[in-house]
N, CA, C and O atoms as a GROMACS GRO file, in nm:
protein
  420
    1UNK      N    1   0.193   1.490   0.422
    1UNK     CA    2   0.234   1.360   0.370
    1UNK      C    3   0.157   1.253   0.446
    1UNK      O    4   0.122   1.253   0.564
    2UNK      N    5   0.137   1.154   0.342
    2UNK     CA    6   0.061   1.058   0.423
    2UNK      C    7   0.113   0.912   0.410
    2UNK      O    8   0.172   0.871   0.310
    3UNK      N    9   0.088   0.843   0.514
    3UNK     CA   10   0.103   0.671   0.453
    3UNK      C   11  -0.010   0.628   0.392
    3UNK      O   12  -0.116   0.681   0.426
    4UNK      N   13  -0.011   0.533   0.299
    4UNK     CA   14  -0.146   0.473   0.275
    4UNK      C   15  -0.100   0.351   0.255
    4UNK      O   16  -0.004   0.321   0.183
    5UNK      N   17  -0.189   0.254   0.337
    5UNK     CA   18  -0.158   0.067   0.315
    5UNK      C   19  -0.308   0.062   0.229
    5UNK      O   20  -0.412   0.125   0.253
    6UNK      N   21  -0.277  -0.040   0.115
    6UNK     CA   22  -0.399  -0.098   0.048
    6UNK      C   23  -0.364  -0.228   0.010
    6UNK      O   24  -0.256  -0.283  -0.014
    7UNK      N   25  -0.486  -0.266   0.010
    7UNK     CA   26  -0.495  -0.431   0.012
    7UNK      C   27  -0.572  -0.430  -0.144
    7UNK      O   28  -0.633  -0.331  -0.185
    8UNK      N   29  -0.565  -0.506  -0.189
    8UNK     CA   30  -0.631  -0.479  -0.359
    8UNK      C   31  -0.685  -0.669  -0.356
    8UNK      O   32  -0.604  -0.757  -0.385
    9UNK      N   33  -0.814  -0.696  -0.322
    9UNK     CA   34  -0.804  -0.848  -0.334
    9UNK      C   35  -0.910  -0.902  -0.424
    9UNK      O   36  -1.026  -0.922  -0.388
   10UNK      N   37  -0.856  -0.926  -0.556
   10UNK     CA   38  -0.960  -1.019  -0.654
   10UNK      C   39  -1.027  -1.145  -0.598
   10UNK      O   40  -0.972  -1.231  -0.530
   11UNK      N   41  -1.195  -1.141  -0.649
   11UNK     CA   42  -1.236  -1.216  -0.588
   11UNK      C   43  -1.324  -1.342  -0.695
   11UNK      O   44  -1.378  -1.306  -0.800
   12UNK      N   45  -1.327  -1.442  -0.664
   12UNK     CA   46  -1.364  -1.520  -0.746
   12UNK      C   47  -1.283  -1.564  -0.864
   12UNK      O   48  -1.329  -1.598  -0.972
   13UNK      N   49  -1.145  -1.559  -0.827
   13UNK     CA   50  -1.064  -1.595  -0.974
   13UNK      C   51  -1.065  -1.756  -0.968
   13UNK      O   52  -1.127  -1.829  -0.890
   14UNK      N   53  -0.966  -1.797  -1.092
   14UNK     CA   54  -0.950  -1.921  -1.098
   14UNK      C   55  -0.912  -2.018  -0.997
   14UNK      O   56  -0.982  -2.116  -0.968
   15UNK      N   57  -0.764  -1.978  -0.926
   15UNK     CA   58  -0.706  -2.060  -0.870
   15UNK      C   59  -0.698  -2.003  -0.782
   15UNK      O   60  -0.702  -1.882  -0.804
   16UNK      N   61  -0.680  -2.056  -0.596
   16UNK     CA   62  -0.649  -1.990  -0.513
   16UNK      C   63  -0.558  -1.867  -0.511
   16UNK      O   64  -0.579  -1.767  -0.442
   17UNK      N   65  -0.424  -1.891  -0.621
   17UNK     CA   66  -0.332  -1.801  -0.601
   17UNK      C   67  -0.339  -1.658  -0.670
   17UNK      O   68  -0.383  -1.634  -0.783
   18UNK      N   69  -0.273  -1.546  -0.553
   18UNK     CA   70  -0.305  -1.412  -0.606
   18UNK      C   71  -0.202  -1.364  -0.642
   18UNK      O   72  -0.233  -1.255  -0.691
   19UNK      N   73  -0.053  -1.384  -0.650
   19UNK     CA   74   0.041  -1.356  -0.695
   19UNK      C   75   0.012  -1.237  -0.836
   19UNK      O   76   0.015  -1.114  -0.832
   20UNK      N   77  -0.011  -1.315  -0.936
   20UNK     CA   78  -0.053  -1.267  -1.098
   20UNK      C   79  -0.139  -1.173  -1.089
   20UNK      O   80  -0.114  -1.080  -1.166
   21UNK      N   81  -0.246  -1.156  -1.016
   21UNK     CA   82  -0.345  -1.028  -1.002
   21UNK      C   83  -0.219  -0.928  -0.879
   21UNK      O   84  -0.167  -0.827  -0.925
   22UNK      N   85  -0.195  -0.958  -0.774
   22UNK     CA   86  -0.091  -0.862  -0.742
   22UNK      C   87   0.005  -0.789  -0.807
   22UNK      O   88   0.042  -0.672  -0.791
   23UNK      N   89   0.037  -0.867  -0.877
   23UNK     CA   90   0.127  -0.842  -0.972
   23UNK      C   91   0.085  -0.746  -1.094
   23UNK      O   92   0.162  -0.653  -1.116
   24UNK      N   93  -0.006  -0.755  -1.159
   24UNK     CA   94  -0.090  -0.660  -1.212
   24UNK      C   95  -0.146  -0.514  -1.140
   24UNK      O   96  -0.167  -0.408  -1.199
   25UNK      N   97  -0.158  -0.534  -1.034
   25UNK     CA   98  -0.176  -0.401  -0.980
   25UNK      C   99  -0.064  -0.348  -0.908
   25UNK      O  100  -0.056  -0.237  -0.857
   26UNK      N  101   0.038  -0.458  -0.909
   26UNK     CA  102   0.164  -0.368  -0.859
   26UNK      C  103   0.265  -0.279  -0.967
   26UNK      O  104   0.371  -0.218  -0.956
   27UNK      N  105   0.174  -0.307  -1.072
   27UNK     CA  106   0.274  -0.250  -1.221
   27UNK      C  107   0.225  -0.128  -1.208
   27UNK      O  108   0.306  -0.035  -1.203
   28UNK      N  109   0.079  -0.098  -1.200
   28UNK     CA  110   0.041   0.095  -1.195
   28UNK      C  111   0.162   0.156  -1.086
   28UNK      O  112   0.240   0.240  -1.130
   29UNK      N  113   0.173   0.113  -0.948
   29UNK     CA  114   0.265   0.184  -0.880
   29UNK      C  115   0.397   0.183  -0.967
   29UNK      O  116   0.462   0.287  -0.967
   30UNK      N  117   0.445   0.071  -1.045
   30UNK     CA  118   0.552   0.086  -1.056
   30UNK      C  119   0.633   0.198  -1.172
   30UNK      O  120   0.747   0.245  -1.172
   31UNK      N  121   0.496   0.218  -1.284
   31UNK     CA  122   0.508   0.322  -1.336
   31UNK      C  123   0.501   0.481  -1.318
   31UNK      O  124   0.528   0.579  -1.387
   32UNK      N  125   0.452   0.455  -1.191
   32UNK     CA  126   0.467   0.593  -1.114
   32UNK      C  127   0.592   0.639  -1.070
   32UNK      O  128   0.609   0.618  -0.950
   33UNK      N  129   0.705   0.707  -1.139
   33UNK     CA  130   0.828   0.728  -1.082
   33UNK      C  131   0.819   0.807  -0.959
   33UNK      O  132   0.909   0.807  -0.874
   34UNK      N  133   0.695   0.883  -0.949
   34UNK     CA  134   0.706   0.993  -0.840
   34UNK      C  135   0.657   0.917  -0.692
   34UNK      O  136   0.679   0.963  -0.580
   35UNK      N  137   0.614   0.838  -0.711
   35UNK     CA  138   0.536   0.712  -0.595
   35UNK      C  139   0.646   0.654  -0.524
   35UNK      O  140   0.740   0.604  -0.586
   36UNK      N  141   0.645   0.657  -0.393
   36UNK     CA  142   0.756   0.554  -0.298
   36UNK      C  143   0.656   0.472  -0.238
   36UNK      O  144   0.557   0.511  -0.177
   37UNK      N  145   0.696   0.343  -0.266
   37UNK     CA  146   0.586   0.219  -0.213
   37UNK      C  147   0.631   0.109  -0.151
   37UNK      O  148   0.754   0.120  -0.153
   38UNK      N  149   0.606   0.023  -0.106
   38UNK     CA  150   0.685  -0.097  -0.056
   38UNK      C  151   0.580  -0.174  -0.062
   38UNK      O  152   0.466  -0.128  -0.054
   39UNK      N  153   0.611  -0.328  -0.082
   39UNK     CA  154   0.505  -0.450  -0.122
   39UNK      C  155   0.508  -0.492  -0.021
   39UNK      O  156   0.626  -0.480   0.012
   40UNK      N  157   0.430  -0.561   0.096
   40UNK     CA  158   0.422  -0.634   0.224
   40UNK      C  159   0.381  -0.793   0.195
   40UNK      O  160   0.387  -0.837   0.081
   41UNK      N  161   0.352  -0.850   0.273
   41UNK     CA  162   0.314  -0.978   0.260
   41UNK      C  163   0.206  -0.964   0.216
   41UNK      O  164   0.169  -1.027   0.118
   42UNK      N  165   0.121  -0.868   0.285
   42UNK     CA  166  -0.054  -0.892   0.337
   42UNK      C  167  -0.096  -0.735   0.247
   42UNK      O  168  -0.215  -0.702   0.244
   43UNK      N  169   0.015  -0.644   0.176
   43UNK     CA  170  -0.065  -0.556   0.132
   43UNK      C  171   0.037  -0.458   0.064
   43UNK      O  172   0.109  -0.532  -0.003
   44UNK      N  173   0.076  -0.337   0.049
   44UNK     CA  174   0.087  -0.199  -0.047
   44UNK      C  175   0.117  -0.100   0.086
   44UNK      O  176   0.029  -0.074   0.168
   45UNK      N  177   0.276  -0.042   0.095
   45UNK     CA  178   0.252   0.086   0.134
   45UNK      C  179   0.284   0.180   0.096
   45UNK      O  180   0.400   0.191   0.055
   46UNK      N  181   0.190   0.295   0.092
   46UNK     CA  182   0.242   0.398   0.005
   46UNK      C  183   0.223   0.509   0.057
   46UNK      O  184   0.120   0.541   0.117
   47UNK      N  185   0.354   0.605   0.035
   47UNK     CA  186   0.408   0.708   0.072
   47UNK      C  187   0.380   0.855  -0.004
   47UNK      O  188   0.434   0.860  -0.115
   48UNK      N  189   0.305   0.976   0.035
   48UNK     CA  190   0.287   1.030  -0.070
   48UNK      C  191   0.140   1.134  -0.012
   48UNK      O  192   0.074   1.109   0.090
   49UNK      N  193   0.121   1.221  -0.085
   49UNK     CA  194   0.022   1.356  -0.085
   49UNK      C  195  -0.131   1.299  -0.103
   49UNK      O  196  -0.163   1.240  -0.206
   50UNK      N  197  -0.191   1.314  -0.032
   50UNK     CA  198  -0.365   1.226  -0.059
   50UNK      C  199  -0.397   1.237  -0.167
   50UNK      O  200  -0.414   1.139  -0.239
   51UNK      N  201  -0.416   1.386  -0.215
   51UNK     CA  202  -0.460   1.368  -0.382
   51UNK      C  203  -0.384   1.339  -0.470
   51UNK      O  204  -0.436   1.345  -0.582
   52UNK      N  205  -0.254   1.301  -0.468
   52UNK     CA  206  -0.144   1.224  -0.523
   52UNK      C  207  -0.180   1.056  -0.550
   52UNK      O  208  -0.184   0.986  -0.650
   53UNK      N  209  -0.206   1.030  -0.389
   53UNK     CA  210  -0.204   0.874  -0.407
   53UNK      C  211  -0.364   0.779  -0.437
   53UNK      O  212  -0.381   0.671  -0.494
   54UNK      N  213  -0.472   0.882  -0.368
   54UNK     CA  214  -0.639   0.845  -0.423
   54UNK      C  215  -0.666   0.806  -0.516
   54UNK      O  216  -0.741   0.709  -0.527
   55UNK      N  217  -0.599   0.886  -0.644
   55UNK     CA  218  -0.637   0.820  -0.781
   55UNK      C  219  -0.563   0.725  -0.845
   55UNK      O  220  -0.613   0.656  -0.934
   56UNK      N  221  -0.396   0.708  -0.791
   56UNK     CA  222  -0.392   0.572  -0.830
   56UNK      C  223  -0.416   0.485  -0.752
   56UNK      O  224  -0.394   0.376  -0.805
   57UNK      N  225  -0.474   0.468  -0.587
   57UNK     CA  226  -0.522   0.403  -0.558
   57UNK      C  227  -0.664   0.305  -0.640
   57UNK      O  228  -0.706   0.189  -0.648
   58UNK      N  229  -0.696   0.436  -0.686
   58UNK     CA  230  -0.876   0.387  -0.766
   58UNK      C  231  -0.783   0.306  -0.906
   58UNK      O  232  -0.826   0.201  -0.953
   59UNK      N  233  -0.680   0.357  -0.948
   59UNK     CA  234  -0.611   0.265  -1.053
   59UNK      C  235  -0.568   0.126  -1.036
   59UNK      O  236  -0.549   0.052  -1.132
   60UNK      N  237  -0.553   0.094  -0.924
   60UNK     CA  238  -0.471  -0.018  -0.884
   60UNK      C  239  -0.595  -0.099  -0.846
   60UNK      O  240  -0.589  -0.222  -0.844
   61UNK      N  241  -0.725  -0.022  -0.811
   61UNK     CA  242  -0.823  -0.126  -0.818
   61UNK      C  243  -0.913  -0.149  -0.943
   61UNK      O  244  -0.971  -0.255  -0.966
   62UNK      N  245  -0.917  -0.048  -1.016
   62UNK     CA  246  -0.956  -0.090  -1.147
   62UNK      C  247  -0.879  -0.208  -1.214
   62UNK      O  248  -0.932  -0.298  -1.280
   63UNK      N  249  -0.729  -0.193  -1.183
   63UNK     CA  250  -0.661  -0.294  -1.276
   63UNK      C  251  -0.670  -0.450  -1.205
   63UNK      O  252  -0.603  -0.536  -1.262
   64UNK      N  253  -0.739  -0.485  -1.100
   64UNK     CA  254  -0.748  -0.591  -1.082
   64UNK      C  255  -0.862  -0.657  -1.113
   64UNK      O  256  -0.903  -0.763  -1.064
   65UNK      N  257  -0.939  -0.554  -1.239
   65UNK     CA  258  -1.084  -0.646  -1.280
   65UNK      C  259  -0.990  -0.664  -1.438
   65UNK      O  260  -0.964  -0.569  -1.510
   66UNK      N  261  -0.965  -0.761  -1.457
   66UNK     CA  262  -0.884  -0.832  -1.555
   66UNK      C  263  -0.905  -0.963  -1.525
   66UNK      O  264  -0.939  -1.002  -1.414
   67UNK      N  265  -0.880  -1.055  -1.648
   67UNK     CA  266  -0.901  -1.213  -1.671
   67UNK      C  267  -1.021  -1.251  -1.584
   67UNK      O  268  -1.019  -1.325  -1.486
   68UNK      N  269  -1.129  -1.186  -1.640
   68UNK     CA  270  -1.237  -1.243  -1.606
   68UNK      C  271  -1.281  -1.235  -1.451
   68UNK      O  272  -1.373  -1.296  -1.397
   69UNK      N  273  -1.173  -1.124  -1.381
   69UNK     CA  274  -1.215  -1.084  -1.245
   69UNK      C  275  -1.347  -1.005  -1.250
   69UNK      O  276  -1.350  -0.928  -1.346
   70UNK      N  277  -1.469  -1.003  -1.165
   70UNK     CA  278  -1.592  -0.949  -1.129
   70UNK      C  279  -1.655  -0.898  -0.987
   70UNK      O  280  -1.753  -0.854  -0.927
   71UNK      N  281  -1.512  -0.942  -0.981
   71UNK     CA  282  -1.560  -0.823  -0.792
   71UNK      C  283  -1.413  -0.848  -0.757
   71UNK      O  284  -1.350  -0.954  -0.756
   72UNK      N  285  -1.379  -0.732  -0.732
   72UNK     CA  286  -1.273  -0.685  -0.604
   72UNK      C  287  -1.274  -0.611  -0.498
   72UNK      O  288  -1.343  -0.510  -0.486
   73UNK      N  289  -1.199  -0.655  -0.412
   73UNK     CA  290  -1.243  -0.570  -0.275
   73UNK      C  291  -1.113  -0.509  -0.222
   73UNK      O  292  -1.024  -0.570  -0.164
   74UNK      N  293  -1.116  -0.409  -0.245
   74UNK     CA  294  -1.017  -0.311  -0.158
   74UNK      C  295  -1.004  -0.262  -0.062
   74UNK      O  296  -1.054  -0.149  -0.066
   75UNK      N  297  -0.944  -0.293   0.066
   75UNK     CA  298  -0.943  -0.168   0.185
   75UNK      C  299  -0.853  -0.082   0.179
   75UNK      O  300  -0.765  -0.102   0.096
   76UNK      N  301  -0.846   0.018   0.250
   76UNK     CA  302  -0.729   0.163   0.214
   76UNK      C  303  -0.752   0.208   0.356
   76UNK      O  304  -0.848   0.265   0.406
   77UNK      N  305  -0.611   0.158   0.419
   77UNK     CA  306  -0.588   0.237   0.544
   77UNK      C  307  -0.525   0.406   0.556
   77UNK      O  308  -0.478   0.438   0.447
   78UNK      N  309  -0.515   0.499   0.641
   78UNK     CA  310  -0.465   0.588   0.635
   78UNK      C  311  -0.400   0.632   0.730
   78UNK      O  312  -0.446   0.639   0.843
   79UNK      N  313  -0.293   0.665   0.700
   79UNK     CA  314  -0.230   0.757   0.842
   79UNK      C  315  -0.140   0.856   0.794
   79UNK      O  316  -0.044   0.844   0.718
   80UNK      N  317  -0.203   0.987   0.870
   80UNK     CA  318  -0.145   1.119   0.822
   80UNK      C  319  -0.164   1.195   0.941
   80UNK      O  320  -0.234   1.164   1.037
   81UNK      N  321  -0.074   1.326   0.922
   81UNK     CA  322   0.025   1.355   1.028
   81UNK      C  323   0.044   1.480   0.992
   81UNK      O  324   0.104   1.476   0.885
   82UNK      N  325   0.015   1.654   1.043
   82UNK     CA  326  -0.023   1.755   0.991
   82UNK      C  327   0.093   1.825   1.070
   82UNK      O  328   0.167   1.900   1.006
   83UNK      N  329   0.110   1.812   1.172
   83UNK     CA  330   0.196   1.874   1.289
   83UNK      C  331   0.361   1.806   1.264
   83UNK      O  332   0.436   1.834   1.358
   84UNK      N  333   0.423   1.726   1.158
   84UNK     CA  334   0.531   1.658   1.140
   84UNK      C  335   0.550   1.592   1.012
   84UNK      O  336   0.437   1.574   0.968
   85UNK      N  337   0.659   1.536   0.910
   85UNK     CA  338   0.707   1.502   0.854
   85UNK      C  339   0.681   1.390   0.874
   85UNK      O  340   0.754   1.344   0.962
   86UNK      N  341   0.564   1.274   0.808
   86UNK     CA  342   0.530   1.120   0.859
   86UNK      C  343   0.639   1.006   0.739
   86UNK      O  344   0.554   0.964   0.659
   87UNK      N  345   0.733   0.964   0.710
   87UNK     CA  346   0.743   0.860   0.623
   87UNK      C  347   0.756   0.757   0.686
   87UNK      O  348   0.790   0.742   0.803
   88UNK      N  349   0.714   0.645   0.572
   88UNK     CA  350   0.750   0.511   0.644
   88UNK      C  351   0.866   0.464   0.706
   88UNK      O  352   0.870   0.370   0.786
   89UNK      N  353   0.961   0.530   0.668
   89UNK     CA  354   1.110   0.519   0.737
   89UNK      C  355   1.099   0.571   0.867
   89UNK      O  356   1.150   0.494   0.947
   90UNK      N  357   1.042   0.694   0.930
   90UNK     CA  358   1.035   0.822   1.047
   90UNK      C  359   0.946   0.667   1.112
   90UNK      O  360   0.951   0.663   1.235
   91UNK      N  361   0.890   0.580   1.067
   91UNK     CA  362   0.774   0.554   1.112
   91UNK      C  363   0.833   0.428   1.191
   91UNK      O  364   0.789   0.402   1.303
   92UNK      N  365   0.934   0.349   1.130
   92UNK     CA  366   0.949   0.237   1.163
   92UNK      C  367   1.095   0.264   1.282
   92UNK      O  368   1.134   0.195   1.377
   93UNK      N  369   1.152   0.409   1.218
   93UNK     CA  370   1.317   0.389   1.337
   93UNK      C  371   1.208   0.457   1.457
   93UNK      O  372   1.250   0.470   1.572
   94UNK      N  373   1.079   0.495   1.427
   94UNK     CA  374   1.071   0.549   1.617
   94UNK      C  375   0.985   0.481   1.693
   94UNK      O  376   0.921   0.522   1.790
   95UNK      N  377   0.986   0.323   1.622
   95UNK     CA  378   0.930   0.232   1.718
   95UNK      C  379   1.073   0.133   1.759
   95UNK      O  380   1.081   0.073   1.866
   96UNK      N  381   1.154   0.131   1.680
   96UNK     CA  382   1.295   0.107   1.684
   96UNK      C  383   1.378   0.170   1.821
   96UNK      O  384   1.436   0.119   1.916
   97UNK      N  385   1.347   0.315   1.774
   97UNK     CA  386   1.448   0.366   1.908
   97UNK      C  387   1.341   0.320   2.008
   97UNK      O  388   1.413   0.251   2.080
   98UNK      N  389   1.237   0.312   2.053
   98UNK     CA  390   1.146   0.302   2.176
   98UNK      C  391   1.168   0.114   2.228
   98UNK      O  392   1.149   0.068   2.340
   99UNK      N  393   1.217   0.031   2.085
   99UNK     CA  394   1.245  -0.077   2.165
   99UNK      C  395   1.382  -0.081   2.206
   99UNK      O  396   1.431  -0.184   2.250
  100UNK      N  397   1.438   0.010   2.195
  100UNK     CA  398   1.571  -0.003   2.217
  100UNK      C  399   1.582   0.056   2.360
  100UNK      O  400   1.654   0.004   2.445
  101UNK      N  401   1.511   0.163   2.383
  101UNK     CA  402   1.491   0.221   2.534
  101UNK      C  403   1.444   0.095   2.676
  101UNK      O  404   1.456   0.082   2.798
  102UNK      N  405   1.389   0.029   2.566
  102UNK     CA  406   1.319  -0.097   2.638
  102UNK      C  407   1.383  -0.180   2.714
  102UNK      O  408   1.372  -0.208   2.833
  103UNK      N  409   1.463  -0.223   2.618
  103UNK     CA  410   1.605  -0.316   2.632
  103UNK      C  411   1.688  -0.222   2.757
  103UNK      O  412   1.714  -0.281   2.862
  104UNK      N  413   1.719  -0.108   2.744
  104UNK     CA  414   1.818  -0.059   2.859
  104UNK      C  415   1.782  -0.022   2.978
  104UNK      O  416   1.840   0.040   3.066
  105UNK      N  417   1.669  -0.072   2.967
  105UNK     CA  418   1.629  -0.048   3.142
  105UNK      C  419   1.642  -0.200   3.212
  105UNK      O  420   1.620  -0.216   3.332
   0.00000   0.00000   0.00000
């Protein structure tokens, strides 16, 4: 299992705002019932098998060449974990319990 954060960023659109192109590429994940994802401020995380999540990754950047978009730029972080069970949940309570160890000393 892997995490994957992606950033999906249309470039050269109309108006500063990216909301509406986010929004467009947040609909491929959302039709994915089998996909667990979460929307961030700054990006996409997604939960899930590499060759599971690669190709709709490549979907979610295809779908942001719409309304006259002509370049997008995507980064795709990775973090995977062979020796353990990685989810974004496992991921966030065991920096949780470690600040909590923090606090009791």
């Amino acid at each position: 299992m892997a995490i994957v954060e992606v950033s999906v960023i249309p470039v050269g659109t109309k108006t500063p705002s990216l909301s509406q192109h986010v929004a467009r590429v947040l609909r491929v994940l959302r039709d994915k019932e089998s996909i667990k994802y979460e929307l961030t401020p700054m990006g996409t995380i997604i939960e899930g098998d590499l060759k599971q999540v690669f190709p709709i990754v490549q979907e979610m950047h295809q779908a942001a060449f719409a309304e006259e978009v002509l370049r997008v730029v995507t980064t795709i972080r990775i973090d995977e974990r062979r020796d353990k069970l990685l989810t974004m949940e496992s991921k966030v309570r065991g920096v949780e319990e470690k600040l909590k160890e923090v606090r009791q000393r």
